[in-house]
N, C-alpha and C positions, 0 to 999 in steps of 0.2 A: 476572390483574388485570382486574377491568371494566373495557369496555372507556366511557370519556366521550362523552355522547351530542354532539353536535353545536348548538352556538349558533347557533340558529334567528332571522331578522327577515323578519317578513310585514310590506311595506306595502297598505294596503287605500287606495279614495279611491271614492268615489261622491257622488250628490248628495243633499238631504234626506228622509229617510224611505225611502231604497232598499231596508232591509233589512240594511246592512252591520255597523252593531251589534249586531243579535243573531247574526249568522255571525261576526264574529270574535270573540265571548265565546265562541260552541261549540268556535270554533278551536282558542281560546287554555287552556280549558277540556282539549279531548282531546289537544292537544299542550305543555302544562304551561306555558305563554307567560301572560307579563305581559300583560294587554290592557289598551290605552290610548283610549279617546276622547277623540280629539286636538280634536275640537271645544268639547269642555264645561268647558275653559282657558276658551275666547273666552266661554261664557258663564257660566263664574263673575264674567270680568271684567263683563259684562254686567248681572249681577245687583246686584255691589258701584257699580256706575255709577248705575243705578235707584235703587238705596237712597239715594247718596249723591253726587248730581249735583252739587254745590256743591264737594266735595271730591276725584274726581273728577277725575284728571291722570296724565302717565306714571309719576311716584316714587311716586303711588297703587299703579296698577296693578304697580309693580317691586316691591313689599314685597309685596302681595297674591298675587303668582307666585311671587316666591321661598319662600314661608312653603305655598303650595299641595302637597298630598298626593294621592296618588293615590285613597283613600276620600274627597274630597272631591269629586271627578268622578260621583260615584253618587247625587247628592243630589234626589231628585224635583221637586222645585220648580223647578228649573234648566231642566225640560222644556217649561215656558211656553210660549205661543207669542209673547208679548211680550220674554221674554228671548231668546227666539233671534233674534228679527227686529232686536235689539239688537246681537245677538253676530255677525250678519253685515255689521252696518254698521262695527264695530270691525275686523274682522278684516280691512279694507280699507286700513287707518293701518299705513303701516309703522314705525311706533314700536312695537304691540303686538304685529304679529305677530315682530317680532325679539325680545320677551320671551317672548313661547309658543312660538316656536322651539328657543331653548336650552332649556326645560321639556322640551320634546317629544323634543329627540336625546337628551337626560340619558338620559330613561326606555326607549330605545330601546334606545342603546349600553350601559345602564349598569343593567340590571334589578337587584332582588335576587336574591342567587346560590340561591334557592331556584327560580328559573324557568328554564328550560332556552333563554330569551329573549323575542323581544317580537312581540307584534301590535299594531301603530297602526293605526287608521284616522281619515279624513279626507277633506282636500278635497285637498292637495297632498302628500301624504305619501311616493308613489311618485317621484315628483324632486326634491324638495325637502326633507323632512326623511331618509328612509333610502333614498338614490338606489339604492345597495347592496345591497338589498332580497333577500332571497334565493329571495323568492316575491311577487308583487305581481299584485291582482286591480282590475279596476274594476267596481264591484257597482251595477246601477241598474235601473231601473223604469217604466213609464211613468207621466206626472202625476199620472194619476187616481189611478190604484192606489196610489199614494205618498202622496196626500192623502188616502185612507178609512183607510189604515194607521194617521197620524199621528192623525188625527181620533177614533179607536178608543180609540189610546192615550191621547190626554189626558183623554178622556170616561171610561176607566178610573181615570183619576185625578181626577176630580168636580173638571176645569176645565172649566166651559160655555161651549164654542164650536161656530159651526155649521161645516158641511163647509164651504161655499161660501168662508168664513174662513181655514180652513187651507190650500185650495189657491190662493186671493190670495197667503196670504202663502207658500206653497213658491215661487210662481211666482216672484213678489218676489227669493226667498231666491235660486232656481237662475241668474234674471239677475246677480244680484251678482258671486253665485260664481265664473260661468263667464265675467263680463266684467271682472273689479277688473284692474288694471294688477300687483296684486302678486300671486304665486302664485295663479291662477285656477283652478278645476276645469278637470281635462282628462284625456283619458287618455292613458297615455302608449302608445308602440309595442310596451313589451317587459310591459305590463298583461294580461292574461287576462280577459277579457269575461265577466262573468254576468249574464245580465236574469233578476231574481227574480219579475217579470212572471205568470207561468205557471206558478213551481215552488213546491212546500212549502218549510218552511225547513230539514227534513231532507234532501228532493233537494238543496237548493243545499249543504247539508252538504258531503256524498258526492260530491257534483262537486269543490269544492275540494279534500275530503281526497283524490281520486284524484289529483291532480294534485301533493300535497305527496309523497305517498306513493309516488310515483313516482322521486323527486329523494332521498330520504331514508328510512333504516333506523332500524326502532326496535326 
């Protein structure tokens, strides 16, 4: 009998533009895990808010979360830099983050059985949505570097913004973050420290997979 591989949960948490996205897509990727950006909940709500400020309230937002799919977190436009500076000032209200909450454990605890289980990442994901974590990294960078990355990418996507823009608004973003009253960034004690600062995003690879693959047979 084969022998059933093992129900994997990575939580990831870093701050914006660290780099932790594209490492746990790789993750998620080489070790067959659902991957979540736990962030792009706050800014669908973010985006559905912009459009439609008037209408615009929690029963909004509660139909708009429940009816949400995981191919709807991939959507480009969502990568704004005006939708996120939206989706960090939501993500402050504990009305919304207790609907992106229950979104976020559903997809964590409850993958499709085609996945061998899940990678979120985030801002609080390591103690607060999968405390349980069976692997939990905190991925970040310094500002600058974080702000040419993001500035790269939106200018890939022929949104005209200058640098000096994007890192006002990380700055903006990492205050929030790290000071809201609700779930705040932070890392926790039993997180595994990677500054992407210095590395490819294959070294930062090969660092986490050593370190799964260590805990776990495939």
């Amino acid at each position: 009998m084969k022998k059933q591989k093992k129900f994997i949960k990575i939580a990831i948490d870093s701050p914006a533009a660290a780099g932790a996205g594209t490492l746990a897509k790789k993750i998620s990727k080489h070790y067959n895990l659902l991957y979540v950006d736990t962030g792009k909940a706050y800014r669908v709500l973010a985006m559905y808010k912009i459009n439609n400020p008037k209408k615009f309230n929690i029963s909004f937002a509660k139909k708009k979360i429940k009816n949400l799919k995981v191919k709807d977190l991939n959507k480009k436009k969502l990568l704004s830099n005006k939708i996120g500076t939206e989706a960090s000032i939501l993500a402050k209200q504990k009305s919304i983050r207790n609907l992106v909450h229950k979104f976020q454990t559903k997809l964590a605890y409850s993958p499709p059985k085609k996945y061998s289980g899940s990678c979120l990442d985030g801002r609080d994901i390591t103690y607060n949505i999968v405390p349980d974590a069976d692997f939990k990294f905190f991925i970040t960078a310094n500002i600058k570097t974080r702000a040419l990355r993001r500035y790269r990418e939106l200018n890939q996507l022929n949104m005209k913004i200058s640098y000096k823009e994007v890192l006002k608004s990380i700055e903006l973003r990492d205050k929030r973050d790290y000071s809201r009253k609700i779930a705040p960034l932070k890392k926790t004690k039993d997180s595994v420290l990677i500054n992407t600062t210095n590395l490819s995003k294959r070294a930062c690879f090969l660092k986490i997979k050593k370190i799964i693959d260590k805990k776990i047979r495939y």
